[in-house]
N, CA, C and O atoms as CSV, one atom per row, in Angstrom:
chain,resi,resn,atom,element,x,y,z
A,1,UNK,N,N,-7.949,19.437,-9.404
A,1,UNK,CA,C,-7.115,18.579,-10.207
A,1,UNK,C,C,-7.289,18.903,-11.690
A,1,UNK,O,O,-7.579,18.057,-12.536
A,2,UNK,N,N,-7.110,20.057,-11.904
A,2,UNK,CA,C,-7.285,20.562,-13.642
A,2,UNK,C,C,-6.342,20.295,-14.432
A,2,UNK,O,O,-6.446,19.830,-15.567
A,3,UNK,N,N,-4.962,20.702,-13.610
A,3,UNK,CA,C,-4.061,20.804,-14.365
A,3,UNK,C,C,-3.514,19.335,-14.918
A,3,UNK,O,O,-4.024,18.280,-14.543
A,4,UNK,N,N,-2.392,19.407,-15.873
A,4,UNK,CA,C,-1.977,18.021,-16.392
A,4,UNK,C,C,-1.354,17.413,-14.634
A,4,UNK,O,O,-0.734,18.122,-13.841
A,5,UNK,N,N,-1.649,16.327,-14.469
A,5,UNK,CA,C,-0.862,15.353,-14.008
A,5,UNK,C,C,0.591,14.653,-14.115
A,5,UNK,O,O,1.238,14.627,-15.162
A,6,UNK,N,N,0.971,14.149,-13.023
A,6,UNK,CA,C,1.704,13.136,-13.605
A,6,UNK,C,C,1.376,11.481,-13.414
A,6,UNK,O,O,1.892,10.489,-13.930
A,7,UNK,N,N,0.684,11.585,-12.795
A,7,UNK,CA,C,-0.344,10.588,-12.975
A,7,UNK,C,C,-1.422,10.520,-12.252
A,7,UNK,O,O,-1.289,11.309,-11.316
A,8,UNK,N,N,-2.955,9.694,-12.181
A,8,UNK,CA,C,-4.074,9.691,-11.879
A,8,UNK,C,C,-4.675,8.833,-11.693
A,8,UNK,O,O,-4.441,8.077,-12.636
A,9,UNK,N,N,-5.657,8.193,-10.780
A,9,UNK,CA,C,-6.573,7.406,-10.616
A,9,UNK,C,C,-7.877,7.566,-10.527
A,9,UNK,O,O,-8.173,8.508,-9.792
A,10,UNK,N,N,-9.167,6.763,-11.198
A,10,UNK,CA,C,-10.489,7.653,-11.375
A,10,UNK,C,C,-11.279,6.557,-11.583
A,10,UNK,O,O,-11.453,6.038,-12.686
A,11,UNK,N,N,-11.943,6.053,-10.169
A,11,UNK,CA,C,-12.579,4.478,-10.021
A,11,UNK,C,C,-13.695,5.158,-9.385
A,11,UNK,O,O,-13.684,6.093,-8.585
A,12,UNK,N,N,-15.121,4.199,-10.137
A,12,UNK,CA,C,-16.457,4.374,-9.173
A,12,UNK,C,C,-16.108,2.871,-8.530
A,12,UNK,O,O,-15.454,1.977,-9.066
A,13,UNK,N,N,-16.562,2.870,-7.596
A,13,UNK,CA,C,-16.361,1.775,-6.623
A,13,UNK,C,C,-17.732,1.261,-6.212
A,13,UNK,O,O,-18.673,2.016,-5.971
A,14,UNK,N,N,-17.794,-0.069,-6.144
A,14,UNK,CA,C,-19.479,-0.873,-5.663
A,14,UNK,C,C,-19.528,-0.176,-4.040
A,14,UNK,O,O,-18.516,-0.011,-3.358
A,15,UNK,N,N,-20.796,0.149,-3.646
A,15,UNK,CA,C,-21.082,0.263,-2.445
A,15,UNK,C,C,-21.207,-1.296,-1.751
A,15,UNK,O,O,-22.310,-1.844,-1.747
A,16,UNK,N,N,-20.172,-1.887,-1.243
A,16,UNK,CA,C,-19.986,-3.214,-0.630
A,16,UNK,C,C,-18.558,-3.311,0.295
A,16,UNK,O,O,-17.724,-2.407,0.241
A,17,UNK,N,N,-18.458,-3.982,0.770
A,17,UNK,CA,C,-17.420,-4.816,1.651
A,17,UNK,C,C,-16.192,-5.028,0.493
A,17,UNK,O,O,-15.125,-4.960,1.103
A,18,UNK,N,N,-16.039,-5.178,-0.447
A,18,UNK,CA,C,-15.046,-4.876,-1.373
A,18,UNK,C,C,-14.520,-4.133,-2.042
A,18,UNK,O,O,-13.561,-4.407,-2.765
A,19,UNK,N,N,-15.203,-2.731,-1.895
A,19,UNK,CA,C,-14.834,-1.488,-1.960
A,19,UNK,C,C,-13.201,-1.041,-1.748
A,19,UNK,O,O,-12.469,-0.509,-2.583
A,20,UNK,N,N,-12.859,-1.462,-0.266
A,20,UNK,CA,C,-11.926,-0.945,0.334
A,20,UNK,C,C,-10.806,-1.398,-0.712
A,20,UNK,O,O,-10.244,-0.553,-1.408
A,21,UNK,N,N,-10.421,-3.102,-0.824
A,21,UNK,CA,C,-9.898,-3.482,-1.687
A,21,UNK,C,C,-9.761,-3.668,-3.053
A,21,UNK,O,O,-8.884,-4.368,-3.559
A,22,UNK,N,N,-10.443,-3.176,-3.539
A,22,UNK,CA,C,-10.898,-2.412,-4.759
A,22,UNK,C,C,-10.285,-1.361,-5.384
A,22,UNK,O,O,-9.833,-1.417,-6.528
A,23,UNK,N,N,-10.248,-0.141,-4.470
A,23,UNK,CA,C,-9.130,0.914,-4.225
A,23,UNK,C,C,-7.885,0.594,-4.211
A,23,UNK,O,O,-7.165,0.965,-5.138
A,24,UNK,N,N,-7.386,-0.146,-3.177
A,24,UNK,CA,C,-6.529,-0.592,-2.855
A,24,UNK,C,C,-6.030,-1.064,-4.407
A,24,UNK,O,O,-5.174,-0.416,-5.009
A,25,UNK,N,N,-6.505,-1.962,-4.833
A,25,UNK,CA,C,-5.898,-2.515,-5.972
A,25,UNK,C,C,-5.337,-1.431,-7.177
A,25,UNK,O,O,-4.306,-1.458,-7.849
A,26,UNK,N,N,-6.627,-0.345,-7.140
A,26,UNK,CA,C,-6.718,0.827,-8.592
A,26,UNK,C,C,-5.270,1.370,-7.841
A,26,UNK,O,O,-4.335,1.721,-8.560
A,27,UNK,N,N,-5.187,1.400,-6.803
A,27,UNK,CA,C,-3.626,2.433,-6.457
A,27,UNK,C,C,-2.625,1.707,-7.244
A,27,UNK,O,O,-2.176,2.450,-8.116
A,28,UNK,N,N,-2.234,0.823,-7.262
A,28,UNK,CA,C,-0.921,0.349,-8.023
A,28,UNK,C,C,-0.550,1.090,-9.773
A,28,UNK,O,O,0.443,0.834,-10.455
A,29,UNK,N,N,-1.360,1.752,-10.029
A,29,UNK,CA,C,-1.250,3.161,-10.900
A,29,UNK,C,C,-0.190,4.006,-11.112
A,29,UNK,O,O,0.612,4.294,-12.000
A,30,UNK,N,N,-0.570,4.407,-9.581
A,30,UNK,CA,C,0.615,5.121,-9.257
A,30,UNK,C,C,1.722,5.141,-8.328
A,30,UNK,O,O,2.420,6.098,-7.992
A,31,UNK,N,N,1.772,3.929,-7.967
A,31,UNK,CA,C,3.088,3.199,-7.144
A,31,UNK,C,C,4.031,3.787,-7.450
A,31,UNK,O,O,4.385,4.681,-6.682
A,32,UNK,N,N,4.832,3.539,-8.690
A,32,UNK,CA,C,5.894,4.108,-9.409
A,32,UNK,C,C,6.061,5.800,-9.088
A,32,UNK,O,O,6.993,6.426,-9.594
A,33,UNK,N,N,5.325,6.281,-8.434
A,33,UNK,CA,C,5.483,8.066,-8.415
A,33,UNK,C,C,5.311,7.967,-7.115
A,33,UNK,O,O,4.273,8.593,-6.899
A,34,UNK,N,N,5.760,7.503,-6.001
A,34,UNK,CA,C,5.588,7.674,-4.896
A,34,UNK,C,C,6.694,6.629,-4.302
A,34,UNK,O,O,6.984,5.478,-4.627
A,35,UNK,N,N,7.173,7.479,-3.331
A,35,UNK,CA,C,8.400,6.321,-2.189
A,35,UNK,C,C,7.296,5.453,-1.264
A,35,UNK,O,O,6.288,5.999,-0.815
A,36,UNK,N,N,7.670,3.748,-0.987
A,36,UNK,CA,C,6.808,3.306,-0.734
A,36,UNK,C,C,6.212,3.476,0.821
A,36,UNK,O,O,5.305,2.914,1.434
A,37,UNK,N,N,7.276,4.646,1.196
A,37,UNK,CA,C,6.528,4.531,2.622
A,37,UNK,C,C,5.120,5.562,2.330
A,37,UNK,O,O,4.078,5.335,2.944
A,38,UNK,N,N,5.176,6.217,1.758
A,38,UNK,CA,C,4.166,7.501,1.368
A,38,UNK,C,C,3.092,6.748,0.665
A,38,UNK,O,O,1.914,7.096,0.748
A,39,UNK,N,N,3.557,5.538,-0.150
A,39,UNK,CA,C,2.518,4.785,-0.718
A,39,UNK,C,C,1.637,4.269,-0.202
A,39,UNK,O,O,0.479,4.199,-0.611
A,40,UNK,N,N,2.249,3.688,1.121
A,40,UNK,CA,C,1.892,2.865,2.372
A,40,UNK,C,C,0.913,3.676,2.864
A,40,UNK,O,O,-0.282,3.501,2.627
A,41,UNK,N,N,1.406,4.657,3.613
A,41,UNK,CA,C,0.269,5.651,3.900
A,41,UNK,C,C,-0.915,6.072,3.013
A,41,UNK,O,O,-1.998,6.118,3.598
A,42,UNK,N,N,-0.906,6.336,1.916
A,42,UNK,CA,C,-1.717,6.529,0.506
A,42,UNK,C,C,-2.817,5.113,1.072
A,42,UNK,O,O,-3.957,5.201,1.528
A,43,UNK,N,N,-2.160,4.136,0.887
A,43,UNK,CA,C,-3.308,2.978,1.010
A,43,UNK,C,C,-4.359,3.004,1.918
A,43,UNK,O,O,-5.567,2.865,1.728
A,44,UNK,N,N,-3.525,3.264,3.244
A,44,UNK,CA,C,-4.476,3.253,4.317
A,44,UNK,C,C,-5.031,4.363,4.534
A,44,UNK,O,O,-5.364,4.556,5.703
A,45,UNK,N,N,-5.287,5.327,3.647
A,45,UNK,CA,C,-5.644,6.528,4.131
A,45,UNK,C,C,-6.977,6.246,3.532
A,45,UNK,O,O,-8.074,6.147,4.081
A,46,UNK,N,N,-6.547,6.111,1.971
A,46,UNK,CA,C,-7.940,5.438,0.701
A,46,UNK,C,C,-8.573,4.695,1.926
A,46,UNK,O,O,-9.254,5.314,2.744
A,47,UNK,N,N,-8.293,3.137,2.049
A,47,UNK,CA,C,-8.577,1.971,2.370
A,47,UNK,C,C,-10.224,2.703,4.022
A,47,UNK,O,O,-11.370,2.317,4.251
A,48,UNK,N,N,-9.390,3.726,4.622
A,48,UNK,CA,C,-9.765,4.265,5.883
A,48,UNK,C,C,-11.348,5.077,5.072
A,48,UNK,O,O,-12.549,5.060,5.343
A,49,UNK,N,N,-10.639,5.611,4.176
A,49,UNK,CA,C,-11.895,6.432,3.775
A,49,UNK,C,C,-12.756,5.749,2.677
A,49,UNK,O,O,-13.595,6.586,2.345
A,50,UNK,N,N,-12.883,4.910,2.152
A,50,UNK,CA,C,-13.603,4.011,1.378
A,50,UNK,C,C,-14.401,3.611,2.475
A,50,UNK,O,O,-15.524,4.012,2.782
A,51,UNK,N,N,-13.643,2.723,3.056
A,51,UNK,CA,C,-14.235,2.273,4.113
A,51,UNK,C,C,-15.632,3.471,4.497
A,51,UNK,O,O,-16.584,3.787,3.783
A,52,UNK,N,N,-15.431,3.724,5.269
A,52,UNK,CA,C,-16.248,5.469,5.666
A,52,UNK,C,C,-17.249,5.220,4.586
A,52,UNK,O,O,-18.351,4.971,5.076
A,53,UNK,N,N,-17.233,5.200,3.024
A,53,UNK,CA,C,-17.857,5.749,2.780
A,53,UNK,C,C,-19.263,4.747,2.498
A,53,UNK,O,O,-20.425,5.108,2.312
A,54,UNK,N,N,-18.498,2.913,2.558
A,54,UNK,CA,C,-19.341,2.044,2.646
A,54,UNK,C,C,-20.754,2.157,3.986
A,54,UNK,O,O,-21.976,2.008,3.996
A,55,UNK,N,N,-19.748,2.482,4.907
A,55,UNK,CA,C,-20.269,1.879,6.177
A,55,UNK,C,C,-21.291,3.388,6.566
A,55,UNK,O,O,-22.066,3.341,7.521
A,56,UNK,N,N,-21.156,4.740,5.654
A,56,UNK,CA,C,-22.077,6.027,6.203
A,56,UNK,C,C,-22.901,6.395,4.532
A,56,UNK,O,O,-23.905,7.099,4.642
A,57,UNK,N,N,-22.669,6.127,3.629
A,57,UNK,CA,C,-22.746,6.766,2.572
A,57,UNK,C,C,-24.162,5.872,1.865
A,57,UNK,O,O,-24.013,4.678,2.121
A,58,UNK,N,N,-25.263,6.088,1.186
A,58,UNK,CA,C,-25.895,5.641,0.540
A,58,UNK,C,C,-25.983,4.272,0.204
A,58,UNK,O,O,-24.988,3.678,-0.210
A,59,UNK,N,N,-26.782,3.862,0.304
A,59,UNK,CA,C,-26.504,1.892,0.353
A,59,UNK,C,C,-26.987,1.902,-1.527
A,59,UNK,O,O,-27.943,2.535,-1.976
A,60,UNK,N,N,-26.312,1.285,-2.112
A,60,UNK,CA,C,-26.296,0.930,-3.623
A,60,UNK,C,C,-25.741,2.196,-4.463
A,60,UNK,O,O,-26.029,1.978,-5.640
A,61,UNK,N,N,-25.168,3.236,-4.361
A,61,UNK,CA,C,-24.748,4.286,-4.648
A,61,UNK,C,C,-23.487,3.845,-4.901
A,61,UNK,O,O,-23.055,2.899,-4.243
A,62,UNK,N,N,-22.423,4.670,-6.236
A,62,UNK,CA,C,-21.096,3.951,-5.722
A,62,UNK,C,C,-20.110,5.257,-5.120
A,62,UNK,O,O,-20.460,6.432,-5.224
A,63,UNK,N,N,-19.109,4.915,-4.620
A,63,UNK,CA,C,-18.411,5.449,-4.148
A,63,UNK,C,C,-17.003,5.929,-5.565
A,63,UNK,O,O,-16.438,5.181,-6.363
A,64,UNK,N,N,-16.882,7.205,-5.389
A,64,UNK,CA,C,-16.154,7.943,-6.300
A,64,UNK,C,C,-14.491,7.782,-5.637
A,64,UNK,O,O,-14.437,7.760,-4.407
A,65,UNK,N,N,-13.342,7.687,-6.298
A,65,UNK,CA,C,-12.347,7.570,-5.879
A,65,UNK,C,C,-11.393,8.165,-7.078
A,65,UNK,O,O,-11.251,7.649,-8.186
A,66,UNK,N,N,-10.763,9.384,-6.596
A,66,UNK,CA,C,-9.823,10.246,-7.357
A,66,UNK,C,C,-8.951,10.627,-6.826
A,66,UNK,O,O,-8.963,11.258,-5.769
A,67,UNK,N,N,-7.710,10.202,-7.686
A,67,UNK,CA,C,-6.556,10.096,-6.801
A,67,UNK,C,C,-5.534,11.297,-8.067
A,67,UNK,O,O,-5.595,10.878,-9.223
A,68,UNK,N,N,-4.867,12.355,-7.930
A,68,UNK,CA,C,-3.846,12.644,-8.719
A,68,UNK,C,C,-3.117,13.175,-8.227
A,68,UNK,O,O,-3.390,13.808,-7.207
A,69,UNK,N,N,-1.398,13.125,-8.952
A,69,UNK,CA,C,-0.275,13.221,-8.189
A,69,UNK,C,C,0.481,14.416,-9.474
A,69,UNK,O,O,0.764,14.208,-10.654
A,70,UNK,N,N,0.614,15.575,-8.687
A,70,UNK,CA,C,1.285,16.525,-9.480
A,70,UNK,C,C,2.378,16.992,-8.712
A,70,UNK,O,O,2.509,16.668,-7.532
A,71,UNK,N,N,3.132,17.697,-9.277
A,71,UNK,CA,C,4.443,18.250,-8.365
A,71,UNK,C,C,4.662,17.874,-7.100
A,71,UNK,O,O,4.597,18.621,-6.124
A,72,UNK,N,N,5.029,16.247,-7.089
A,72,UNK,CA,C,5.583,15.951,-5.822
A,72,UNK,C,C,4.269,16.087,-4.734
A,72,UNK,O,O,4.696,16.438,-3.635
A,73,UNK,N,N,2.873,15.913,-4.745
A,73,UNK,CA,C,1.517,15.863,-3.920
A,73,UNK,C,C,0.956,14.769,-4.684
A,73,UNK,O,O,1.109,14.447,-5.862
A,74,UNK,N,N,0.061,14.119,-3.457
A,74,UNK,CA,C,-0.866,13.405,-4.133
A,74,UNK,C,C,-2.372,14.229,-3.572
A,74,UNK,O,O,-2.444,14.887,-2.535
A,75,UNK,N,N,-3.241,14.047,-4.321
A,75,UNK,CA,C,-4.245,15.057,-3.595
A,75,UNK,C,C,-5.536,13.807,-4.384
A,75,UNK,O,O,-5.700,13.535,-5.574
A,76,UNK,N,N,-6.230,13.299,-3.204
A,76,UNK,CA,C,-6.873,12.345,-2.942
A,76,UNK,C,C,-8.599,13.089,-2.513
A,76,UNK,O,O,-8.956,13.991,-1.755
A,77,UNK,N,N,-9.258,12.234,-3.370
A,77,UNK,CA,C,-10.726,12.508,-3.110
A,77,UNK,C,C,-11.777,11.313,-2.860
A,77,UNK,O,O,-11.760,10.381,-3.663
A,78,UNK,N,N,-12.618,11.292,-1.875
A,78,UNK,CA,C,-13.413,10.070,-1.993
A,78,UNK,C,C,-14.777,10.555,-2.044
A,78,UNK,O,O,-15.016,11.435,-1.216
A,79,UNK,N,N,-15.983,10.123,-2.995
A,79,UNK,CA,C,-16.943,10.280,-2.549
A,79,UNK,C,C,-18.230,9.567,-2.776
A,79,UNK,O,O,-18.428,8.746,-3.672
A,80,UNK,N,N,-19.183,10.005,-1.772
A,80,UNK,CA,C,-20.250,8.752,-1.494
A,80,UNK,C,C,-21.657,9.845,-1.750
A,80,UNK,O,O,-21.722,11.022,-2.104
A,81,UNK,N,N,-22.477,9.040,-1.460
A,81,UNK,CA,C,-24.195,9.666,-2.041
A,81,UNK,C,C,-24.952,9.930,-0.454
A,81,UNK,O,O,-26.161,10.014,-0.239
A,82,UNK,N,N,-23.989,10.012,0.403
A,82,UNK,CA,C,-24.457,10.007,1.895
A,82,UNK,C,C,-25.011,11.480,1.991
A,82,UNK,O,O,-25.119,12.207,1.003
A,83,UNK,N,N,-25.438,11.946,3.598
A,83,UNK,CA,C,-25.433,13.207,4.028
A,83,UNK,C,C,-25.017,14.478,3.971
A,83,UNK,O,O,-25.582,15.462,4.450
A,84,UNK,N,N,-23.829,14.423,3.265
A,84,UNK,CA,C,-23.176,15.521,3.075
A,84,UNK,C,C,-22.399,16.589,4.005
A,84,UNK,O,O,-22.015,17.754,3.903
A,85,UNK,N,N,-22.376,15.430,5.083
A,85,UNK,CA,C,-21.191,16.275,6.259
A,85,UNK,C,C,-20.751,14.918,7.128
A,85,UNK,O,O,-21.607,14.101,7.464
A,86,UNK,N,N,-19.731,14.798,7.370
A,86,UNK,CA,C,-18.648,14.081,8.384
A,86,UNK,C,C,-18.730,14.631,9.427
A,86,UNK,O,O,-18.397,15.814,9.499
A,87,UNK,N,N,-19.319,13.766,10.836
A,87,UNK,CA,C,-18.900,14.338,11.958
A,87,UNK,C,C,-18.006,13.157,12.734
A,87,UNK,O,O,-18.407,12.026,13.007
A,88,UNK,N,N,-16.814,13.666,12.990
A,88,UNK,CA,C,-15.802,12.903,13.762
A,88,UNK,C,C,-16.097,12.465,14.738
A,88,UNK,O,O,-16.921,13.065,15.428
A,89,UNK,N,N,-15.492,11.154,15.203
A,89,UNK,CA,C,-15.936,10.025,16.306
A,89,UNK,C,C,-15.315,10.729,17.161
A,89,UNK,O,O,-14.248,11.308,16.957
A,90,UNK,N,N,-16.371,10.721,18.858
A,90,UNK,CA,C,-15.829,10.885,19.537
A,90,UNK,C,C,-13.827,10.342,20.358
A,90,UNK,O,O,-13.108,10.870,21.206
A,91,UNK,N,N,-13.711,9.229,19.579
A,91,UNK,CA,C,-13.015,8.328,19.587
A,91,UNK,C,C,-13.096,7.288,20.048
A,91,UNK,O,O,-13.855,7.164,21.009
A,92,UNK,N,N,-12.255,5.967,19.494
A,92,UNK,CA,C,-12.731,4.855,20.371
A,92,UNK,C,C,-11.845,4.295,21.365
A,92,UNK,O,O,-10.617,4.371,21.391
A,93,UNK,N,N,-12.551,3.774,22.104
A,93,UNK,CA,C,-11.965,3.241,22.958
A,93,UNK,C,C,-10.992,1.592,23.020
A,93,UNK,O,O,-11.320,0.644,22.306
A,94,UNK,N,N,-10.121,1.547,23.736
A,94,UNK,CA,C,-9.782,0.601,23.709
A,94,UNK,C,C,-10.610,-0.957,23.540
A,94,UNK,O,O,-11.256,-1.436,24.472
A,95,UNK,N,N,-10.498,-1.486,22.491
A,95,UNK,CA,C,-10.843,-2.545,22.070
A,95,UNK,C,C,-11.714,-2.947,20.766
A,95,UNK,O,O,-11.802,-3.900,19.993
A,96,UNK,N,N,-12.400,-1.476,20.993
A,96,UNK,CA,C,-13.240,-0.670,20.225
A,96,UNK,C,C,-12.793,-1.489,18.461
A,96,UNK,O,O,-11.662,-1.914,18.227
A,97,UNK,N,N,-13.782,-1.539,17.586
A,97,UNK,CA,C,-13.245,-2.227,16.291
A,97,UNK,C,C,-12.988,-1.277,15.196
A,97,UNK,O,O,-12.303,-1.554,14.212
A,98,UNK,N,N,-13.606,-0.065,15.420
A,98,UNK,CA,C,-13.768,1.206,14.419
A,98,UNK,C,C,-13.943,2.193,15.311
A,98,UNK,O,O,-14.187,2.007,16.503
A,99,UNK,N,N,-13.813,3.376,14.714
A,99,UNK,CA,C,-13.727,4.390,14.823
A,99,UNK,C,C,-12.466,5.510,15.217
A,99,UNK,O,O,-12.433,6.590,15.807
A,100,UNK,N,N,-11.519,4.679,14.587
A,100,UNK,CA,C,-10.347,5.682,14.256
A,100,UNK,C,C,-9.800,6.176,12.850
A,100,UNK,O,O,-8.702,6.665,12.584
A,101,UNK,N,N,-10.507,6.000,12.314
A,101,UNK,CA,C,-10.522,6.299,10.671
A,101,UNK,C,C,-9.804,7.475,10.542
A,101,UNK,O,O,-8.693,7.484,10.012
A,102,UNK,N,N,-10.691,9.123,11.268
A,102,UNK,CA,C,-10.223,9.982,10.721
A,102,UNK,C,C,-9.194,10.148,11.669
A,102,UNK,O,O,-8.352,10.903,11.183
A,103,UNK,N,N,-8.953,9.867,12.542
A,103,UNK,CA,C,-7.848,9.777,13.547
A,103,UNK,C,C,-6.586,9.805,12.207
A,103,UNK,O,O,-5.829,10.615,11.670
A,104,UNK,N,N,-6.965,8.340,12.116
A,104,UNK,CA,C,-5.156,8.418,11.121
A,104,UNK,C,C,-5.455,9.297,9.861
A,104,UNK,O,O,-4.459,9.895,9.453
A,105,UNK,N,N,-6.357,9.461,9.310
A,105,UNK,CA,C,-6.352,10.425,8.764
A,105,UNK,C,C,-5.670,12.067,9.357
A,105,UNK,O,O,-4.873,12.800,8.771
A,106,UNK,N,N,-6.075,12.183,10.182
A,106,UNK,CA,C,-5.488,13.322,10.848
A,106,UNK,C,C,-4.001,13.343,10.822
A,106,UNK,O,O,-3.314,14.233,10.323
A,107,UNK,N,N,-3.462,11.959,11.581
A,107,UNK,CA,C,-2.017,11.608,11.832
A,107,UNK,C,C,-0.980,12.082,10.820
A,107,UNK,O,O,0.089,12.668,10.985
A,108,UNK,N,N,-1.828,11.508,9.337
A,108,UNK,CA,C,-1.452,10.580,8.002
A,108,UNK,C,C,-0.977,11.693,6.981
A,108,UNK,O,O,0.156,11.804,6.514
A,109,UNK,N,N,-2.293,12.651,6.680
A,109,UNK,CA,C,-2.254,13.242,5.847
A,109,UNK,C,C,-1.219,15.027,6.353
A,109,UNK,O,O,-0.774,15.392,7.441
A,110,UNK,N,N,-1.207,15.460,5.468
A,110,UNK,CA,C,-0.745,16.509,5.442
A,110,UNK,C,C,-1.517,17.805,5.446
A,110,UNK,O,O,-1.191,18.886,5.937
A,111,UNK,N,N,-2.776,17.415,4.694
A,111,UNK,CA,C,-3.620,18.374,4.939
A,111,UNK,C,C,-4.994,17.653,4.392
A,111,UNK,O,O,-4.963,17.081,3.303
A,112,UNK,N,N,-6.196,17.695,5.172
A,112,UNK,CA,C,-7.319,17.083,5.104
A,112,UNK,C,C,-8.717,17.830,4.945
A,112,UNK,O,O,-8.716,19.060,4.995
A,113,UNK,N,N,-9.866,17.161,4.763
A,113,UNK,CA,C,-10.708,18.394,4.808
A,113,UNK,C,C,-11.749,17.693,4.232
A,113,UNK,O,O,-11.473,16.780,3.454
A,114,UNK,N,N,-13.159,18.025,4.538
A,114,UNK,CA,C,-14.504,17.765,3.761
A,114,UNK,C,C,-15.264,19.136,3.306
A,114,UNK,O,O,-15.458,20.242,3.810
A,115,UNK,N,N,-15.648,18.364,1.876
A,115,UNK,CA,C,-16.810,19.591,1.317
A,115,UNK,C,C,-17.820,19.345,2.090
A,115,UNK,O,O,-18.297,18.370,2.670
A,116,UNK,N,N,-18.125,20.895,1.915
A,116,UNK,CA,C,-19.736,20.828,2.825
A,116,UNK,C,C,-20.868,21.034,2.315
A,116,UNK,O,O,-21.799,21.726,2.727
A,117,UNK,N,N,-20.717,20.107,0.947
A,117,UNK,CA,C,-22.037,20.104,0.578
A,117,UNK,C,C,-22.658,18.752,-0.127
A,117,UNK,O,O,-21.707,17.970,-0.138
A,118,UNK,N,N,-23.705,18.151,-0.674
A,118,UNK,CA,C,-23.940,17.031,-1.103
A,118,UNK,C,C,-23.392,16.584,-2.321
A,118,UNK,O,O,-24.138,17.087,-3.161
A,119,UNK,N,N,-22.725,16.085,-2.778
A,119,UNK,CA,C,-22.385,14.567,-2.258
A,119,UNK,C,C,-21.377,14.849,-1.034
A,119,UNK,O,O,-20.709,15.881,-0.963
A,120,UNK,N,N,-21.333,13.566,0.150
A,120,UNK,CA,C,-19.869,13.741,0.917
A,120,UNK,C,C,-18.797,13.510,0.126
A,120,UNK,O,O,-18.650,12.568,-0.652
A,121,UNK,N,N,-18.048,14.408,0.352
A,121,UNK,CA,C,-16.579,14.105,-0.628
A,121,UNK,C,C,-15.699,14.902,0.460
A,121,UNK,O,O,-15.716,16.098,0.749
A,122,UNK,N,N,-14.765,13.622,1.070
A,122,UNK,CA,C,-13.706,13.641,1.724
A,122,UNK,C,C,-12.368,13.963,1.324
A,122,UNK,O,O,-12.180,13.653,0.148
A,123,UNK,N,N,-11.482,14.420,1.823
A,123,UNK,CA,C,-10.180,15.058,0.397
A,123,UNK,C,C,-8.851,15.111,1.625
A,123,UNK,O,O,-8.994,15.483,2.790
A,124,UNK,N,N,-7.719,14.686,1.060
A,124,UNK,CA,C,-6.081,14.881,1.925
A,124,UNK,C,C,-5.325,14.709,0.953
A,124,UNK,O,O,-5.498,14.016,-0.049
A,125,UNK,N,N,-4.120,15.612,1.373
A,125,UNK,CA,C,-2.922,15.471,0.585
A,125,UNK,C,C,-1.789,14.809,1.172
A,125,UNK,O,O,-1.623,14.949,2.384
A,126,UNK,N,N,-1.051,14.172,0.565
A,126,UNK,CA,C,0.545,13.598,0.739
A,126,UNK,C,C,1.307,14.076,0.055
A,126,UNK,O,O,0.997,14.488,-1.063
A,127,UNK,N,N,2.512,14.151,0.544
A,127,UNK,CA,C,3.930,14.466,-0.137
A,127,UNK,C,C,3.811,12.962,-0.765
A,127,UNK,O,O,3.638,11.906,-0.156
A,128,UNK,N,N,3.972,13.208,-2.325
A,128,UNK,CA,C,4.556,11.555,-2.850
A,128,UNK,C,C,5.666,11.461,-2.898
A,128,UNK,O,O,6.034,10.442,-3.482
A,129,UNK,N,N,6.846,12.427,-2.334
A,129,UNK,CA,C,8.441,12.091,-2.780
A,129,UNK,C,C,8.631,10.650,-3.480
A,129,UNK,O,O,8.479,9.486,-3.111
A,130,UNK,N,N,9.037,11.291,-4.668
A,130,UNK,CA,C,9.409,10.040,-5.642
A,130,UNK,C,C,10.281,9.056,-5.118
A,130,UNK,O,O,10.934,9.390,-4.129
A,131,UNK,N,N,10.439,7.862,-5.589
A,131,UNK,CA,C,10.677,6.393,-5.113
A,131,UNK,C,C,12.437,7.219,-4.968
A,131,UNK,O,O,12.789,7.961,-5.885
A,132,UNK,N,N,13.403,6.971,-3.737
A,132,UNK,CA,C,14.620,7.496,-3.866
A,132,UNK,C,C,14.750,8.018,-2.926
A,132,UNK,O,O,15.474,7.737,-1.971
A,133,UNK,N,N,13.783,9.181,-3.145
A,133,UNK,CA,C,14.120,10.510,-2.301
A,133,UNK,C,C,13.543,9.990,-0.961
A,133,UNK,O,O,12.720,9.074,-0.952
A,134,UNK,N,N,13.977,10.571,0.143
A,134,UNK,CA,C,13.821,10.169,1.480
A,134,UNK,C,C,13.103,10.684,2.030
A,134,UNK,O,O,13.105,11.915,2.021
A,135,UNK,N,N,12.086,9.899,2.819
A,135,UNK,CA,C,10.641,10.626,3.235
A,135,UNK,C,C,10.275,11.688,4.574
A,135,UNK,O,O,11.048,11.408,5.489
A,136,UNK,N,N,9.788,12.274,4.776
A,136,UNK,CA,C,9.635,13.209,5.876
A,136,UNK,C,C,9.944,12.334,7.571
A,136,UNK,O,O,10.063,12.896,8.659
A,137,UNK,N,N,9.994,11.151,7.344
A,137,UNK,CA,C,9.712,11.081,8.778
A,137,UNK,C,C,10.974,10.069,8.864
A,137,UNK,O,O,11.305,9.587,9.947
């Protein structure tokens, strides 16, 4: 994310249960540069991986959240003071309360991915097609 933007988000976040919504809130930033179904997705993707980073990542550490949107992408980063590698849930099962996080991540994003090295820092991109233009799906 070097280059100029067209816009950006850049929140340390409390390691707590309010994290998720926290994020959630810093997104309204960049609402305006994104059609709201892509926004929609944007939320729950954050919301999915915040999450993650409360519930695996360093207890009192905060969680890093960088969001910037250039030529029509949003390219999204989260990161925590944890282990320094993501290993995906086997999946859950019906009834199950968690463990589909990276699932929709998978679904969600366009292209996803973790660094593999310390700190964990989780990363996906979205098409933001601007508010108008009609979305991929």
């Amino acid at each position: 994310m070097d280059a100029p933007l067209d816009a950006c988000v850049d929140v340390r976040l409390p390691h707590s249960v309010r994290a998720p919504g926290l994020a959630r809130d810093a997104l309204a930033a960049i609402r305006a540069h994104m059609s709201p179904q892509r926004y929609a997705d944007l939320r729950l993707l954050v919301s999915e991986l915040v999450s993650n980073s409360v519930v695996h990542g360093a207890p009192g550490e905060a969680v890093h959240l960088r969001v910037g949107i250039k030529g029509g992408v949003a390219e999204v980063e989260v990161e925590d003071a944890g282990r320094g590698s993501v290993a995906p849930s086997p999946g859950a099962r019906p009834g199950d309360e968690s463990g589909r996080g990276l699932q929709i991540v998978e679904m969600l994003a366009d292209r996803w991915g973790v660094a593999s090295s310390r700190p964990t820092r989780v990363w996906f991109q979205v098409g933001a097609e601007p508010p108008g233009m009609p979305g991929p799906r």
